[in-house]
GUTOR-645755 format. One line per field, with one value per residue (C-alpha): z, x, y; residue number from 0; chain. Coordinates in steps of 0.001 Angstrom, whole numbers. Each point is the difference from the previous one (the first is absolute). Layout:
N
up = Z / ...
east = X / ...
north = Y / ...
num = NUM / ...
cadena = A / ...
END
This chain:
68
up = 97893 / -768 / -2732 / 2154 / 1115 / -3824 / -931 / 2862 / -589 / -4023 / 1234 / 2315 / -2328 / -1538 / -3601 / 3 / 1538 / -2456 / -3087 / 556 / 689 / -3148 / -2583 / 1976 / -1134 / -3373 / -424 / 1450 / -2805 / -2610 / 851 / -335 / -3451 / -1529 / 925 / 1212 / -64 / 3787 / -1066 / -1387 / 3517 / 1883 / -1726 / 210 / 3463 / 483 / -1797 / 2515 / 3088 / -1780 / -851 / 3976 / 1377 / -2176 / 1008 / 3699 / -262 / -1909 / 2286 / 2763 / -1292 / -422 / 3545 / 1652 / 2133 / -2139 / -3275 / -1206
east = 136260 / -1420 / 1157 / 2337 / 1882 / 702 / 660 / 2873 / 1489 / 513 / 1346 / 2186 / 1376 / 3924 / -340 / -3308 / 1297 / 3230 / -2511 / -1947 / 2549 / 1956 / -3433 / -447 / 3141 / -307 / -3270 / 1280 / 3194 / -2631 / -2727 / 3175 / 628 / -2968 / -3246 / -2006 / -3279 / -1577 / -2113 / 3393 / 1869 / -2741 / 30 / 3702 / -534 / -2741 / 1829 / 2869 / -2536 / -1511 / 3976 / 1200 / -3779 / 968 / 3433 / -542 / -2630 / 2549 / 2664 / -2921 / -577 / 3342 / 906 / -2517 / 550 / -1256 / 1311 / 3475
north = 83799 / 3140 / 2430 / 2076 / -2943 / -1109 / 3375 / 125 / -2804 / 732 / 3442 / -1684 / -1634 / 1545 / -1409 / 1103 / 3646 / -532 / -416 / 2842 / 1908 / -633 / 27 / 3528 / 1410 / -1709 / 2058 / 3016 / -233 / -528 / 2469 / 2465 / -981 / -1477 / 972 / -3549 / -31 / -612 / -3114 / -1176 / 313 / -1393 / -2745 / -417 / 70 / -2374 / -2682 / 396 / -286 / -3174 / -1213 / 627 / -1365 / -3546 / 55 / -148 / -2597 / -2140 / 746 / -642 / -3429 / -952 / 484 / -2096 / -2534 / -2794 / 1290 / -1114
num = 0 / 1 / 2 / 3 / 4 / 5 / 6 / 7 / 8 / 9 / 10 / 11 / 12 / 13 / 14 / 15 / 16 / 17 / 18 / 19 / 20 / 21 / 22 / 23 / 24 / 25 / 26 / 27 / 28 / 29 / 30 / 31 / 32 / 33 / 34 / 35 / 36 / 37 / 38 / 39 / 40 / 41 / 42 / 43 / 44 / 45 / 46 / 47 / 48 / 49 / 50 / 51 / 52 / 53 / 54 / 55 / 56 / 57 / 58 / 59 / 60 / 61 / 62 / 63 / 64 / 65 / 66 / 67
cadena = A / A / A / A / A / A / A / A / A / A / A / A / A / A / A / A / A / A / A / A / A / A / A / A / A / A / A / A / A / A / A / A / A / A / A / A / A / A / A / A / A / A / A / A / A / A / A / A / A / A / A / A / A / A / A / A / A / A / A / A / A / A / A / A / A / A / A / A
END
């Protein structure tokens, strides 16, 4: 698979669309009242692409055929 086909499928994805959405608006609510450094959010957010990319691998691997 190529990189675009990965991509798609973790955008496809609703918790992964509910996630973002919901760590968006947190930021949004904070940058209001406290000022967050940019380093700070993009960390923030790289920890919940690395949480959502190990979650569907583990859901993944739970629903094949062989696994019980």
């Amino acid at each position: 698979m190529n990189p675009f086909s990965y991509l798609f499928a973790y955008l496809k994805d609703v918790k992964n669309l509910a996630t973002h959405f919901l760590v968006g608006v947190i930021m949004l609510a904070l940058l209001l009242f406290v000022p967050v450094d940019i380093h700070i959010r993009l960390a923030v957010l790289a920890g919940v692409v690395c949480l959502n990319v190990a979650r569907m691998r583990l859901e993944g691997r739970n629903r094949s055929p062989g696994h019980e």
